[in-house]
C-alpha positions as CSV (number, residue, x, y, z in Angstrom):
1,X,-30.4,-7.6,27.2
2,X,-27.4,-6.1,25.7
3,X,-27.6,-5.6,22.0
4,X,-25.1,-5.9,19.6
5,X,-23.0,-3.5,18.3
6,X,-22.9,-3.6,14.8
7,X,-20.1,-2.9,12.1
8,X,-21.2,-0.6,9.4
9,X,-19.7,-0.6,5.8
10,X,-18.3,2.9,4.5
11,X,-17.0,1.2,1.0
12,X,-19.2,-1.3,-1.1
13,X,-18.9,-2.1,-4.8
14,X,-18.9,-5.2,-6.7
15,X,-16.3,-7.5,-8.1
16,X,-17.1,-8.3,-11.9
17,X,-15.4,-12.0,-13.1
18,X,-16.8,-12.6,-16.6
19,X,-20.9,-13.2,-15.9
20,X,-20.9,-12.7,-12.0
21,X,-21.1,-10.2,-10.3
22,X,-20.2,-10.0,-6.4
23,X,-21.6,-7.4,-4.0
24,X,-18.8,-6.8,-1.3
25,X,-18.1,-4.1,1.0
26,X,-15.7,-3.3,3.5
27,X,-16.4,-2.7,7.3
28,X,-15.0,-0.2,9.8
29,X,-12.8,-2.3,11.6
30,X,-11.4,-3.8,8.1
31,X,-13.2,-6.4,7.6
32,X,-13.8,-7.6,3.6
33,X,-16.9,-9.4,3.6
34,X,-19.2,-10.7,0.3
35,X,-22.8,-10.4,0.6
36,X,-25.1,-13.0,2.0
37,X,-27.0,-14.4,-1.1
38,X,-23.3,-14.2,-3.7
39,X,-22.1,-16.9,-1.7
40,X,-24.2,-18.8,-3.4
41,X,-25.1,-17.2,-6.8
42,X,-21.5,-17.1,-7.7
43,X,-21.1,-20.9,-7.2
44,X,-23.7,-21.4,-9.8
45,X,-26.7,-21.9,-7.2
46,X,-30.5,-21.1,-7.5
47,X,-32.6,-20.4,-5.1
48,X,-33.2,-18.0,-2.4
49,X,-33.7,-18.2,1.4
50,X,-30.9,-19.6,3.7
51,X,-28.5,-20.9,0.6
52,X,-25.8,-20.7,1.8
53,X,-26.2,-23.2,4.8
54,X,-28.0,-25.8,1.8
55,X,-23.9,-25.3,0.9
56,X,-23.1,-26.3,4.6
57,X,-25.1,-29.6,4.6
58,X,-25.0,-30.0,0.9
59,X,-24.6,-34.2,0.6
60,X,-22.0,-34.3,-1.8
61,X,-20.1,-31.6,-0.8
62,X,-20.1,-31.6,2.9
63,X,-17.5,-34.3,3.3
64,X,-15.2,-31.8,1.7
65,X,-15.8,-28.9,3.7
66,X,-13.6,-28.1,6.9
67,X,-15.5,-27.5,10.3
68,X,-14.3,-24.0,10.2
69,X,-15.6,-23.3,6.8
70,X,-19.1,-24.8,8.4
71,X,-18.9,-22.9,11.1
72,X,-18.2,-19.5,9.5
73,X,-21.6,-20.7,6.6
74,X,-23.5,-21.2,9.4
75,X,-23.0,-17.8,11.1
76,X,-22.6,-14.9,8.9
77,X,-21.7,-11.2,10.1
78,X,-24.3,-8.8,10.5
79,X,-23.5,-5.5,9.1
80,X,-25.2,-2.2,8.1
81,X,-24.8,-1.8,4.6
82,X,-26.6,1.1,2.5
83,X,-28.8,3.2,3.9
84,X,-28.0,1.6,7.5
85,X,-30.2,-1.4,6.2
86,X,-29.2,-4.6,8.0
87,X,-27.3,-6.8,5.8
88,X,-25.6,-10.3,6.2
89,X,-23.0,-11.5,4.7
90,X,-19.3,-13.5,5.1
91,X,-15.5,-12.7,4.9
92,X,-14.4,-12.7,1.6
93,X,-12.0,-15.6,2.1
94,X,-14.6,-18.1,2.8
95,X,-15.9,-18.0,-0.9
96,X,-12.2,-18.9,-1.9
97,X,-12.2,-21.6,0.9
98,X,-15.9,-22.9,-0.8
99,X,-14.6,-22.7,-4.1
100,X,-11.4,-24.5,-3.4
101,X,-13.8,-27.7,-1.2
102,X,-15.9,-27.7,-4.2
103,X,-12.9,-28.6,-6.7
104,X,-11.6,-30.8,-4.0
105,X,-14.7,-32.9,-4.9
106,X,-14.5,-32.6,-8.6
107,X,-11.0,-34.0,-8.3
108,X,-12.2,-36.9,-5.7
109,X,-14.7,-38.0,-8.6
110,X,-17.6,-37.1,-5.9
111,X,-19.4,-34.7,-8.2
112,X,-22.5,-36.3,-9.9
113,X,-25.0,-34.4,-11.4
114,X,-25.1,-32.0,-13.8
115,X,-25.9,-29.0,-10.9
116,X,-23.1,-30.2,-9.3
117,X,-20.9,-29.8,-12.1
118,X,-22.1,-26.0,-12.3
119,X,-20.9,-25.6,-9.0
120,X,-17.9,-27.0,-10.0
121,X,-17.4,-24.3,-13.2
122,X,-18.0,-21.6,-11.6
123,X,-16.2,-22.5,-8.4
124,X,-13.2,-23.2,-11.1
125,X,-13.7,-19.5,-13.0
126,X,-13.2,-17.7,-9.4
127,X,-10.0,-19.7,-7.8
128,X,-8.3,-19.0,-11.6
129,X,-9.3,-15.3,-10.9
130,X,-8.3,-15.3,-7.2
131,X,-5.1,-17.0,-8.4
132,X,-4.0,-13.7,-10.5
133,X,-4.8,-10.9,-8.0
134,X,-6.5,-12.4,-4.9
135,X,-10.0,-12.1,-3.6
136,X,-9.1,-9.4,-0.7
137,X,-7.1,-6.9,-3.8
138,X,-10.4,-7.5,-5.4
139,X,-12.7,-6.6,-2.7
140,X,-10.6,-3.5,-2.3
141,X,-10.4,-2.8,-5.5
142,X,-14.2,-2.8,-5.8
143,X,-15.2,-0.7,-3.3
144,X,-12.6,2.0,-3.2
145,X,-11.2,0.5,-0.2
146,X,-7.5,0.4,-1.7
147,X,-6.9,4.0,-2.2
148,X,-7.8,4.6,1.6
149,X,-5.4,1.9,2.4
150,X,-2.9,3.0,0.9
151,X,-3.3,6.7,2.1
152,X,-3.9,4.8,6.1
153,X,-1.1,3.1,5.5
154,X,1.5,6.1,4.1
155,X,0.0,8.2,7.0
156,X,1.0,5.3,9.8
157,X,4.8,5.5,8.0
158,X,5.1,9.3,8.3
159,X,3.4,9.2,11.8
160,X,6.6,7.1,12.8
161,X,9.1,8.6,10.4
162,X,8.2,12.4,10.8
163,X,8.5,14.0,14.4
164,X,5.3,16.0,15.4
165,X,7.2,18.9,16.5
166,X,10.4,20.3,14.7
167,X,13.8,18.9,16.8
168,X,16.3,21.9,17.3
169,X,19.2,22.1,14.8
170,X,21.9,19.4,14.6
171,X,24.7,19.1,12.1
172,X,23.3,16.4,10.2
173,X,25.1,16.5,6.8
174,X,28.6,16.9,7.0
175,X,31.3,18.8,5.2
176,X,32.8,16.2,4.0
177,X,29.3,15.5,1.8
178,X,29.3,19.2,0.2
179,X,32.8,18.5,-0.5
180,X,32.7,15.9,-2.2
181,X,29.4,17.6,-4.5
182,X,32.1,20.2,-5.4
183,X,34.4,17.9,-6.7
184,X,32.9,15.8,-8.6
185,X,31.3,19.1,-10.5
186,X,34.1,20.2,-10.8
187,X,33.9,23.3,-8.3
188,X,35.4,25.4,-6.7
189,X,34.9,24.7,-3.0
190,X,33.6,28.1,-1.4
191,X,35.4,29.7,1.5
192,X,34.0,30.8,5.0
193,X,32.8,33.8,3.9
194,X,31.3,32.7,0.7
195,X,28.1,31.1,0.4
196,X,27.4,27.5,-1.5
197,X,25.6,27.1,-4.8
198,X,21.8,27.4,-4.5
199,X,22.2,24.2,-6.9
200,X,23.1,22.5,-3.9
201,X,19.6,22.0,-3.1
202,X,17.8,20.5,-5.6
203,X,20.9,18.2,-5.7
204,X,19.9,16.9,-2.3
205,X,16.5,16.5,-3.0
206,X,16.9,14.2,-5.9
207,X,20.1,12.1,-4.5
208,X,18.8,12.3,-0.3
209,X,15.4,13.0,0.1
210,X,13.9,11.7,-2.9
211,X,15.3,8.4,-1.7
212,X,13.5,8.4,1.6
213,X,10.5,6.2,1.7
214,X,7.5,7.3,-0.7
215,X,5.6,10.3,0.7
216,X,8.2,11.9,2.8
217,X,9.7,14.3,0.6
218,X,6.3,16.1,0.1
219,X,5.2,16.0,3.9
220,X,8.6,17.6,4.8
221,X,7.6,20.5,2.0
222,X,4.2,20.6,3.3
223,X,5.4,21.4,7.2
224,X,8.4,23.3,6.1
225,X,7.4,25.7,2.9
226,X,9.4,28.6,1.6
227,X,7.4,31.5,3.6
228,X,5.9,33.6,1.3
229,X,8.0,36.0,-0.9
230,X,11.6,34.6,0.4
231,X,13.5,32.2,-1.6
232,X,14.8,29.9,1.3
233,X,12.9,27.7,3.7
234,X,13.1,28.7,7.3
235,X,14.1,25.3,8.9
236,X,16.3,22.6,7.3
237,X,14.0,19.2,6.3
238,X,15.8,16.9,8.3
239,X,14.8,18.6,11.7
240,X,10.8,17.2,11.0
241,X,12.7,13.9,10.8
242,X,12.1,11.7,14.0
243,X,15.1,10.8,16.3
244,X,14.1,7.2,16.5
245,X,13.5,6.1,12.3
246,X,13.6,9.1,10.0
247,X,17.3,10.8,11.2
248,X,18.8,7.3,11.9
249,X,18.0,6.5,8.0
250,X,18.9,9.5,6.6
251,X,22.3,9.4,8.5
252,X,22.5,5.7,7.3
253,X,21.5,7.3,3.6
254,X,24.1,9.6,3.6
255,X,26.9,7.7,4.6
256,X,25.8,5.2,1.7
257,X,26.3,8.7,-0.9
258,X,29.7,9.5,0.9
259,X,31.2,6.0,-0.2
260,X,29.6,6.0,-4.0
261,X,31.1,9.6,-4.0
262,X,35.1,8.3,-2.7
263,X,34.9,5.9,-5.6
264,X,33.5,8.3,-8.1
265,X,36.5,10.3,-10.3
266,X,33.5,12.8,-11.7
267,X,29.8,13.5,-10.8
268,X,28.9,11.1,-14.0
269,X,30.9,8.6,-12.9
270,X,28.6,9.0,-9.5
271,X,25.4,9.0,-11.6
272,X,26.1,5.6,-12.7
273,X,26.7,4.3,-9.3
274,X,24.1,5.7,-8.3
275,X,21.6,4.1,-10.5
276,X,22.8,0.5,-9.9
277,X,23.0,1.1,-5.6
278,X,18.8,2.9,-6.4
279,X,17.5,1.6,-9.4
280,X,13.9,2.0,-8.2
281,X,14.6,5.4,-9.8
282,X,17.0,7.2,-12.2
283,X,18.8,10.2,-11.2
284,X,17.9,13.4,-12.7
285,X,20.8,14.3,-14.4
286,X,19.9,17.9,-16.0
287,X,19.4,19.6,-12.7
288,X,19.3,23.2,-14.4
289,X,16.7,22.3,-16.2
290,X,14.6,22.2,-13.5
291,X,15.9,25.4,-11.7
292,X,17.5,26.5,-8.6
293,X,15.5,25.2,-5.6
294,X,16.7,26.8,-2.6
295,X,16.4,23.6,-0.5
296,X,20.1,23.3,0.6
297,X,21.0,21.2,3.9
């Protein structure tokens, strides 16, 4: 006989609406899941043992309760939870589905007794929380699970947006960008032999790569850093930038500048442009206050 491979839970907490609490965790694979027993306790019922399949075949409620909602009462997922201790338990979703079959029989005029009317508070008091944030935001709030999403998730984006080894070197921004920087400052455009502003740079970061998704700005630092007692970096940021997404947005990024720049008379003029085409952040305006950051493209 094979035996089953069980899921274990790495993050557990518990969700806290007004008088109940709800021990949840979240599995390996994903999976949000309640405990086995707060299916039942947070409804408003007493009792221990198999509660939650008196739910299941509850008389009054049971017309009001799907087959797949049955089926997923009557066969809960088996877990380790702490300490590797076998624990039961369901996906968080079928407490909202419960909640929402319970009201559905409150609204019917099915709902006779005073227990059943318990179910029916409580089972009201979750769906209005679930209705403001969501049961699964909950879960993950609970147990720490959100801040690991989020990191899984911004390391999946820069897995497809960064290249794992740096591309060799491209003209990526053209003159005719630089040129326009100088005007709008007001200038004078350097010569062959002279080198641009060191200002340059931190201009780019705050209008280019600033604006590239959230996390990719301090990746590129992180794989391209100023060696150690020079003032420049060695490679230019956008040759960590994959060939398939991250170059193909900057390019489309830059082109977008270039045409707030042509309708632009000075570089304030450009700030406010600027802030109405990305609002999601306002433009630094002060760059010297910040000082020269040798990051120039």
């Amino acid at each position: 006989m094979v035996e089953e491979k069980l899921e274990v839970a790495p993050f557990r907490g518990a969700i806290s609406i007004g008088d109940i609490s709800i021990p949840c965790f979240v599995l390996e694979n994903g999976t949000r899941v309640i405990s086995g027993r707060s299916l039942t306790t947070s409804i408003g019922m007493k009792g221990r043992g198999q509660g939650a399949s008196r739910i299941a075949h509850h008389k009054t409620l049971k017309p009001f309760i799907d087959e797949a909602l049955s089926l997923a009462i009557e066969n809960p997922i088996k877990f380790y939870g702490i300490g590797k201790k076998l624990t039961t338990g369901y996906e968080a979703t079928v407490l909202q589905e419960l909640c929402e079959s319970i009201l559905k029989a409150r609204d019917s005029g099915a709902l006779k007794t005073k227990q059943e009317f318990r179910y029916a508070h409580f089972a009201d008091v979750l769906i209005r929380s679930f209705a403001k944030v969501g049961i699964i935001a909950l879960v993950d709030e609970a147990t720490g699970y959100q801040e690991f999403r989020d990191r899984d998730e911004l390391n999946k984006l820069l897995s497809l947006y960064l290249s794992e080894e740096r591309l060799k070197w491209a003209k990526t921004f053209p003159d005719e960008f630089y040129k326009h920087i100088y005007r709008l400052k007001g200038w004078r455009y350097p010569t062959s032999t002279q080198k641009r502003t060191p200002f340059l740079g931190k201009i780019t970061n705050e209008i280019v790569y600033k604006k590239l998704p959230l996390g990719v700005l301090e990746e590129l630092k992180k794989r391209n850093p100023v060696p150690p007692g020079k003032k420049t970096r060695r490679w230019k940021h956008f040759q960590f930038l994959s060939e398939d997404l991250g170059n193909p947005d900057l390019r489309n990024h830059l082109l977008q500048l270039i045409t707030l720049f042509k309708i632009s008379t000075s570089w304030r003029t450009f700030e406010r442009h600027f802030a109405r085409a990305f609002p999601e952040d306002s433009l630094q305006t002060d760059l010297e206050d910040h000082g020269i950051a040798m990051d120039d493209d």
